[in-house]
N, C-alpha and C positions, 0 to 999 in steps of 0.2 A: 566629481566622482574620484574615489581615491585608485591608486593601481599603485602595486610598490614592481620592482622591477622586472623581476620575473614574471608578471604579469604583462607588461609592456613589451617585455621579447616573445610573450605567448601572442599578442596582438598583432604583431610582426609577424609571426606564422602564418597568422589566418588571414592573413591579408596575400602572402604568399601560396597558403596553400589554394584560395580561389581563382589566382591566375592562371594556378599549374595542372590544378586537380578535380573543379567541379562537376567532378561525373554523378552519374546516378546507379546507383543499383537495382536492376531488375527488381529480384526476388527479397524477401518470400514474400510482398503483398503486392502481384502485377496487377491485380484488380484497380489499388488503391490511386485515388492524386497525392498527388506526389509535388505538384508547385509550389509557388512561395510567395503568393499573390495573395490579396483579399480578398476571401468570399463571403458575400454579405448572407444574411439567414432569413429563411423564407419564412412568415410566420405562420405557425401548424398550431393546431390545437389536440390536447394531449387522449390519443386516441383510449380505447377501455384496455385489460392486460389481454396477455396472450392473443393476441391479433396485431400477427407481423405485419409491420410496415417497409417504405423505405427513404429512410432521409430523401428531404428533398433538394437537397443542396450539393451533398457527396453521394449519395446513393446507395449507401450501405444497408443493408437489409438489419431491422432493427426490432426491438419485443421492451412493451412493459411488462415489469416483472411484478409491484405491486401496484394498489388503491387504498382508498382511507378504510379498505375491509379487512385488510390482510392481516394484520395482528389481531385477531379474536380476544385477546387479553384488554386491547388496547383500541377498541376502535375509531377511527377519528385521527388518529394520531398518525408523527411523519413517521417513515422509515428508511433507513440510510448504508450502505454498504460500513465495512469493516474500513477506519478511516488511514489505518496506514498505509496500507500498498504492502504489505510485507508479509501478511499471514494468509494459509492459503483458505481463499474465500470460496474457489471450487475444489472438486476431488479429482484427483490425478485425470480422469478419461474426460472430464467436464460432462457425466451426467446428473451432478448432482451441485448445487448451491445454497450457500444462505446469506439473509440478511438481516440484519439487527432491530426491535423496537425500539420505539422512545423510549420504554421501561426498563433497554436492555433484554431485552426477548432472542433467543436464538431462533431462528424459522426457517425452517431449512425446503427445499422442494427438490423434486427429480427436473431433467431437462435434457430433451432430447435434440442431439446438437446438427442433427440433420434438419429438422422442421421448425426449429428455436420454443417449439412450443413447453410450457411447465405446467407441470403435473404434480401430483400427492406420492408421498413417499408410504412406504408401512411405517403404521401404528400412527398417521395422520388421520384426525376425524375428514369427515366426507365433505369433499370441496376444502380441504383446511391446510396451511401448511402443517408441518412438524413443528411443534414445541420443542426443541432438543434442550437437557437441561444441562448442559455447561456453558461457562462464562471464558471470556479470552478464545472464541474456538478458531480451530486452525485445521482444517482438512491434513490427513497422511498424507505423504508425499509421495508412498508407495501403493496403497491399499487404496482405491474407491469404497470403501465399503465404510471406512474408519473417519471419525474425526476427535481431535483432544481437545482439551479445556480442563477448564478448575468448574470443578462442582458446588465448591461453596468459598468466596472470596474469603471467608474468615478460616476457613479451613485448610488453607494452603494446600491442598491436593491435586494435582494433576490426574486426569482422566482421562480415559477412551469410550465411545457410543461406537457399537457396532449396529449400522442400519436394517442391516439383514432379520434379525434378534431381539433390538432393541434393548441390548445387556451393557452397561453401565461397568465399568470394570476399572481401577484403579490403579495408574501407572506408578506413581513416584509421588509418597507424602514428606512434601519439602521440609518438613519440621524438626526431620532424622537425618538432614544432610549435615547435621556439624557445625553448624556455622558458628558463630561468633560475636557478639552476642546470640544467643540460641531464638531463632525464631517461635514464637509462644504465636496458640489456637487463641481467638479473642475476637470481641470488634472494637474496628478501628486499623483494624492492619488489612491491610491493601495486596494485590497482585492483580501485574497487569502482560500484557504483549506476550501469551506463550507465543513462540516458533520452534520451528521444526526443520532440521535438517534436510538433505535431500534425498540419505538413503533411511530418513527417521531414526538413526541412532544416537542422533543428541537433541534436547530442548534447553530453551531458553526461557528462562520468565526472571522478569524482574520484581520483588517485594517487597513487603513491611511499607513502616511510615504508614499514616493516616490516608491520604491522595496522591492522587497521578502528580507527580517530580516530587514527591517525597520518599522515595522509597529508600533504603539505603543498600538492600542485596541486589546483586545479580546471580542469580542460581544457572546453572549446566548443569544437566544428569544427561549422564551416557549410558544408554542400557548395560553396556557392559563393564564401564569404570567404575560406574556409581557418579557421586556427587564431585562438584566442584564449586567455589564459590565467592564471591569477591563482595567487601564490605567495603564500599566505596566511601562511607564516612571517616572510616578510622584507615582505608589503605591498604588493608587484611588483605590476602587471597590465600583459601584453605580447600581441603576437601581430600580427596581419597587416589586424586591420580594430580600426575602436574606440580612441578614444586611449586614450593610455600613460601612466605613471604612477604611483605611489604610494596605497592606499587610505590614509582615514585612520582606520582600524582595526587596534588594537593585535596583534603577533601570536598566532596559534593555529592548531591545526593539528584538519583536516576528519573526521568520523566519518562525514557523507553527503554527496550532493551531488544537487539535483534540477532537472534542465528544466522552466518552466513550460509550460502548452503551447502558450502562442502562445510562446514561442521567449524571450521577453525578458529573463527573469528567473533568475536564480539561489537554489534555497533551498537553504541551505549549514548543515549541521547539524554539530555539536558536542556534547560531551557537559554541556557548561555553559550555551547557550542555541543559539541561531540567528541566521544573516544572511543576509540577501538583498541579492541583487548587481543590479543594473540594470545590464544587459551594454549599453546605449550609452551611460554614462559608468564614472566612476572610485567612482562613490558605491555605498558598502559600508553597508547600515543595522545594525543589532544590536537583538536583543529577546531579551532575560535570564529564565531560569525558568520559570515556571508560567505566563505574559502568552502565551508563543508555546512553548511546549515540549513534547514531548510526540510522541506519534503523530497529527501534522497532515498534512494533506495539498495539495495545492497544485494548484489547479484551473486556469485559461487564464491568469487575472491576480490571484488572490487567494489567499489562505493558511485554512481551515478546521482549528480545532484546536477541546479542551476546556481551555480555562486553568483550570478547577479556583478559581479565585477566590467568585464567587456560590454556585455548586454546586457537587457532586460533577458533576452531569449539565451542567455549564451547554455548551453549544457555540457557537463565532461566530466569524464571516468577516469577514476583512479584506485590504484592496486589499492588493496589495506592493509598490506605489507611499507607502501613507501607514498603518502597521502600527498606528496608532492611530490608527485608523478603524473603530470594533467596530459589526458589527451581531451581535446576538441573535438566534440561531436558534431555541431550545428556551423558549418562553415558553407558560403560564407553567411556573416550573421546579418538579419534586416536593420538598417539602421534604424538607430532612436525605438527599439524594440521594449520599450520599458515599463514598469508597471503590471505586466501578468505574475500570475503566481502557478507553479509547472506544480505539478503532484504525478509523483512517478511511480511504475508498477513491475515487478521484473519478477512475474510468475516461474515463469517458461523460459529460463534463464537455463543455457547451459554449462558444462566445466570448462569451455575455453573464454567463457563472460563474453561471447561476441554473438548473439542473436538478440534479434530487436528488444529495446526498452521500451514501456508504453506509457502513455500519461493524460491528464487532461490538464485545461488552462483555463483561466478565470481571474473578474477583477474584483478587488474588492469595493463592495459600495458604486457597481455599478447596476440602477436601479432601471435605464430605460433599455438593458439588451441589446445594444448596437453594437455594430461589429468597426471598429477604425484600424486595426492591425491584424498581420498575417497573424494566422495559425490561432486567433482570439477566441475564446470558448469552445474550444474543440474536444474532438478524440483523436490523439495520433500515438505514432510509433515513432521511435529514431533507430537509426541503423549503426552499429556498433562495434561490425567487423572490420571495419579499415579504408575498406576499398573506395567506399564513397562517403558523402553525409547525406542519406536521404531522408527524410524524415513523409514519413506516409500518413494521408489524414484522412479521416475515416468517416466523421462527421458531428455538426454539431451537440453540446450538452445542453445547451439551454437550460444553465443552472444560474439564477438572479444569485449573487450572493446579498443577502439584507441586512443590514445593521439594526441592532437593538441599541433606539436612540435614546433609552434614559437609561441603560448598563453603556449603553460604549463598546460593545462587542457587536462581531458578526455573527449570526448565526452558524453553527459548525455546520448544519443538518441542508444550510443552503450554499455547499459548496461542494463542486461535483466530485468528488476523493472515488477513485474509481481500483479496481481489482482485473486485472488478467488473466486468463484461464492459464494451467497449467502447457497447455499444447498451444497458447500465445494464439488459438483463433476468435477467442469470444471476451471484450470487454464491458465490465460490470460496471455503473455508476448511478452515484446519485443526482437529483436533479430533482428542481421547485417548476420545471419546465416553463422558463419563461416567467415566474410568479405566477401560474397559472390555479394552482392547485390549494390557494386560500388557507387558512391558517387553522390550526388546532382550537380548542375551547382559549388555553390561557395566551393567545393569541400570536404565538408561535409559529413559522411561515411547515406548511406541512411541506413532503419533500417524497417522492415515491424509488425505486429505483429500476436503472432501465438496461438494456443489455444491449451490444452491439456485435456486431458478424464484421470481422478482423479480416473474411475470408483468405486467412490463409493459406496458400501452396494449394490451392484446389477449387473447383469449379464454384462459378459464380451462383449463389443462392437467390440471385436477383437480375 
């Protein structure tokens, strides 16, 4: 294992900081365990939807959300949350959510977050989800009622669905921002990852290029600047507010692109490392591999990832003003914690970056579902105010991830990529439930998705 030095003196902390420091934090989830032992999974069989349950292992009150009926477009087929952690997959109150087809399908439903039960929204046919018809969607961060997206990937347009109405209204046609070379209507041009600030006065989406990590813009429209916009190929940054100028980062072209959510910041993924942009200058940072890579996620002003350096499990937050600047989340770490893979969510993230991060865990290419290390196929939280390192677990995913053994790939659809309610009490994931849930026609592992009660700061639902 490599570790260059400052890494080594951050080891030296955490091995101080367990002597001096391993307290625990009550709040906000006093429901939750909270240990750092192994708990093995009881095996359940995956009940019908809308009929709470409650884990049998942590005890968290739980809901399927879909079946192989749920996409009416599409039936038979998996369905799987929004796979980044980043955009918001519920609406500010959590009564309202959706989740994506295999065909790309928006499906949106009502949920009421007293009883977990899910319901039909208007202008949903009877028993049906919502059809909503934008692509990239991302609930307001203000408004329950709202959610954006791009209406036609060839079309570069940003949109709003008002539910109430059902009136389709058009935000910002990115093809008038300026850019550089001039973004052109057509197929074969791409956009992907809108986000959305957290008082909704800036998005984000990244464009062009044919496919996801080819894109070469990253577009910013601020309702009230207009446009701004960085051509990562050639090094451009243009637009209507923000000087102009040249990064001085070599080029490459975008696989994501993320809003912080106070508006500032840009995290700009690639399949080689990451950069974050400081949208009021030209300075473009870079952090290579394992240090910043991975499924991180990006909270009002800092960056929360697992660099995989100390531990398998190690996790830590850093400004995105100064990327080395590590603090320690997970102290102390389980030894020989190695081999999971953390996918993190920071909905409910507020302006001082210290209220819990959420995430789930999972191996790859584990086929028979056993559990041999802490915190292994789960749902939890980490604690991120300072005081303590707690990390609260919520309960199993029982998501097989499966490999496709004549591609060489994993399934995406069977890895449990999960979403946090805005109010950080209800996590959304996906999950083959054990492999239980049998395969599509072209024999594709189907995958449904399931919600869990975080019971946050308030009376047990179980």
């Amino acid at each position: 294992m490599k570790m260059n030095i400052g890494r080594a003196v951050a080891l030296v902390f955490v091995f101080a900081y367990t002597v001096c420091c391993s307290a625990q934090s009550p709040l906000p989830y006093p429901k939750a365990t909270s240990d750092r032992i192994i708990h093995q999974k009881t095996a359940m069989l995956p009940l019908p939807v809308n009929m709470p349950f409650q884990d049998p292992d942590f005890g968290s009150k739980m809901v399927r959300a879909t079946d192989e009926t749920t996409n009416f477009r599409l039936p038979g087929t998996y369905l799987i949350t929004e796979s980044s952690g980043q955009l918001n997959e519920w609406s500010v109150n959590s009564d309202k959510f959706y989740v994506l087809g295999s065909g790309g399908q928006t499906l949106a439903f009502s949920f009421d977050p007293t009883t977990m039960l899910i319901g039909r929204l208007p202008n949903a046919g009877q028993g049906k989800a919502l059809l909503v018809a934008v692509e990239s969607p991302t609930f307001s961060s203000v408004d329950p009622d709202l959610i954006y997206g791009t209406t036609d990937i060839s079309l570069l347009t940003i949109s709003s669905y008002r539910f109430s109405t059902g009136i389709l209204t058009n935000v910002i046609d990115t093809t008038k921002c300026g850019t550089q070379p001039p973004l052109v209507r057509g197929s074969g041009i791409y956009s992907d990852s809108l986000t959305v600030s957290a008082d909704d006065n800036r998005f984000v989406i990244d464009e062009g290029g044919s496919a996801v990590g080819k894109e070469p813009f990253v577009i910013v429209y601020d309702k009230t600047l207009g446009c701004r916009w960085y051509n990562t190929q050639i090094g451009q940054i243009g637009g209507q507010w923000g000087p102009l100028g040249n990064s001085p980062i070599p080029s490459f072209l975008v696989q994501h692109a993320y809003i912080s959510k106070s508006g500032n910041y840009v995290r700009i993924m690639t399949y080689n490392g990451l950069y974050i942009w400081d949208l009021s200058t030209l300075n473009v940072t870079s952090c290579y591999e394992e240090e910043c890579y991975g499924y991180g996620t990006t909270g009002y002003n800092t960056l929360v990832n697992a660099p995989g350096v100390l531990d398998g499990f190690e996790i830590v937050q850093r400004p995105l003003s100064n990327l080395s600047q590590i603090t320690e989340l997970n102290m102390p770490l389980v030894p020989h914690n190695w081999g999971q893979n953390i996918h993190f969510t920071w909905s409910d993230v507020n302006v001082s970056d210290n209220s819990p991060v959420c995430a789930s865990s999972y191996m790859y290419g584990d086929t028979t579902g056993s559990i041999t290390l802490p915190f292994e196929g789960e749902i939890f939280c980490v604690e991120t105010d300072g005081l303590a390192s707690t990390i609260w677990r919520f309960a199993h995913n029982r998501a097989t991830s499966i490999e496709d053994e004549d591609e060489g790939y994993y399934y995406f659809n069977s890895e449990p990529l999960g979403n946090v309610s805005p109010d950080g009490r209800f996590f959304m994931f996906t999950s083959n439930w054990d492999a239980q849930l049998g395969n599509q026609s072209d024999g594709t592992p189907r995958s449904d998705v399931w919600i869990v009660n975080l019971n946050r700061q308030g009376p047990a639902l179980h």
